[in-house]
C-alpha positions in Angstrom: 27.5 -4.9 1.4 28.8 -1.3 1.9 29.9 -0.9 -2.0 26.9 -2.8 -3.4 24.9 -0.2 -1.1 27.1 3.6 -2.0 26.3 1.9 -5.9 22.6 1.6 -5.5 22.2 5.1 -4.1 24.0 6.7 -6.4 22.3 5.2 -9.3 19.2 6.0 -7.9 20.2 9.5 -7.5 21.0 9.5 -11.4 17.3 8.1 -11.9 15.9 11.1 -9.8 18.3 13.8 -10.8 17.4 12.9 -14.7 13.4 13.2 -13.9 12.8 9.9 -13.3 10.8 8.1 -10.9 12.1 5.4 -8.7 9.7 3.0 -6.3 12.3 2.0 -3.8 11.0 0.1 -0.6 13.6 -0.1 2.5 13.4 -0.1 6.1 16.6 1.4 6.3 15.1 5.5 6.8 18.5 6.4 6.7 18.7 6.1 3.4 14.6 6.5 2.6 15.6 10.5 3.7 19.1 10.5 1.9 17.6 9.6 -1.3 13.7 10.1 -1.7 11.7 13.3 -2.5 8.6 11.4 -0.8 8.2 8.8 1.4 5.0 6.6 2.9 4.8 4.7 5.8 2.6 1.9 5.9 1.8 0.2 8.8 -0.8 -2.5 9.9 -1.8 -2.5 6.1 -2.9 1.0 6.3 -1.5 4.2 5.0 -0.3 6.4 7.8 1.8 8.9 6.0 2.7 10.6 2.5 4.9 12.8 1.5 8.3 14.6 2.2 10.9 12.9 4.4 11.0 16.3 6.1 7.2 16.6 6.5 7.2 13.5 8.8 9.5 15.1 10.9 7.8 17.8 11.3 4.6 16.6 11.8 6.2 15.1 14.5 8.3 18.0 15.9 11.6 15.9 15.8 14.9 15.9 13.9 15.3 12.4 13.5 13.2 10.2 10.9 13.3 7.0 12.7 11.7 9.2 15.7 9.0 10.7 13.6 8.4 7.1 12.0 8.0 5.2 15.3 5.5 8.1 16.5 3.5 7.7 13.0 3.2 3.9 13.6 1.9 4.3 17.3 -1.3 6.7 16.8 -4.2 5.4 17.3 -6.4 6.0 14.0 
């Protein structure tokens, strides 16, 4: 539901903006780099990444989240 989803964000974005913290799971990474300060990607019940939406990307030497994501979840470690 578009609406239901524009609404959550933006009250989310209140939480944040205010100093609040905010768990929010989603496989949506759209959204996971619209609205989070720090992200972690779990994968095979291990932790593979934390921190900035933008760190991933970099690590990764790409633009696109979902690219630096799928790369994150196919090393070998």
């Amino acid at each position: 539901d578009p609406k239901a989803r524009a609404l959550l964000k933006k009250e989310l974005r209140e939480v944040r903006n205010a100093g609040g913290t905010v768990f929010f799971t989603s496989h949506a990474l759209a959204d996971v780099e619209e609205i989070c300060d720090r992200m972690a990607v779990l994968h095979g019940g291990r932790l593979r990444f934390a921190g900035a939406p933008g760190e991933l990307k970099a690590r990764y030497s790409t633009s696109v989240l979902e690219d630096a994501f799928l790369r994150c979840i196919s090393e070998n470690r």
